[in-house]
C-alpha positions, -999 to 999 in steps of 0.1 A, spaced: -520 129 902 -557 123 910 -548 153 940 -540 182 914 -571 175 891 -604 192 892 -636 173 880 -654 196 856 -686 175 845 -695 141 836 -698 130 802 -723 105 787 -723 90 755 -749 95 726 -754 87 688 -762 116 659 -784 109 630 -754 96 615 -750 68 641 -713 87 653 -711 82 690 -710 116 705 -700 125 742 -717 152 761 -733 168 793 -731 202 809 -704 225 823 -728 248 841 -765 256 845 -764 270 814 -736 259 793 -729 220 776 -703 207 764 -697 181 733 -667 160 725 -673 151 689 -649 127 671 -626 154 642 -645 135 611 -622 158 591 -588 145 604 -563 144 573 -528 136 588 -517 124 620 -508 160 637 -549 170 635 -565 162 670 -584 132 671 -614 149 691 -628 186 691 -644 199 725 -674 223 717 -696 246 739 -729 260 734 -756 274 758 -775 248 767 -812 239 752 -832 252 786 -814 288 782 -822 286 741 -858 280 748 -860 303 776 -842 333 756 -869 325 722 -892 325 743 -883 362 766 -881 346 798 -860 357 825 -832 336 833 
């Protein structure tokens, strides 16, 4: 099975103000990635985690500031 899989990142854990553990790290050069545990889960059929993406911080500050990336 191990053959027909593609490794995309890796993953660490972290903590939110809250004290939720968190997982995240970054997809490419300029995007990361966040698994977040669904807080909001009502019945069984909801997923259990929700994956998010979001440019990552480096791009954010260099776009406020007008950088070139």
């Amino acid at each position: 099975m191990k053959d027909d899989m593609i490794r995309l990142t890796g993953l660490w854990k972290n903590k939110d103000k809250n004290g939720n553990t968190y997982l995240s790290g970054n997809l490419t050069g300029i995007t990361s990635l966040m698994v977040m545990p669904n807080t909001f889960k009502k019945k069984d059929s909801e997923p259990d985690y929700i994956v998010y993406l979001k440019a990552s911080e480096k791009k954010q500050r260099q776009a406020s500031k007008g950088e070139e990336l």
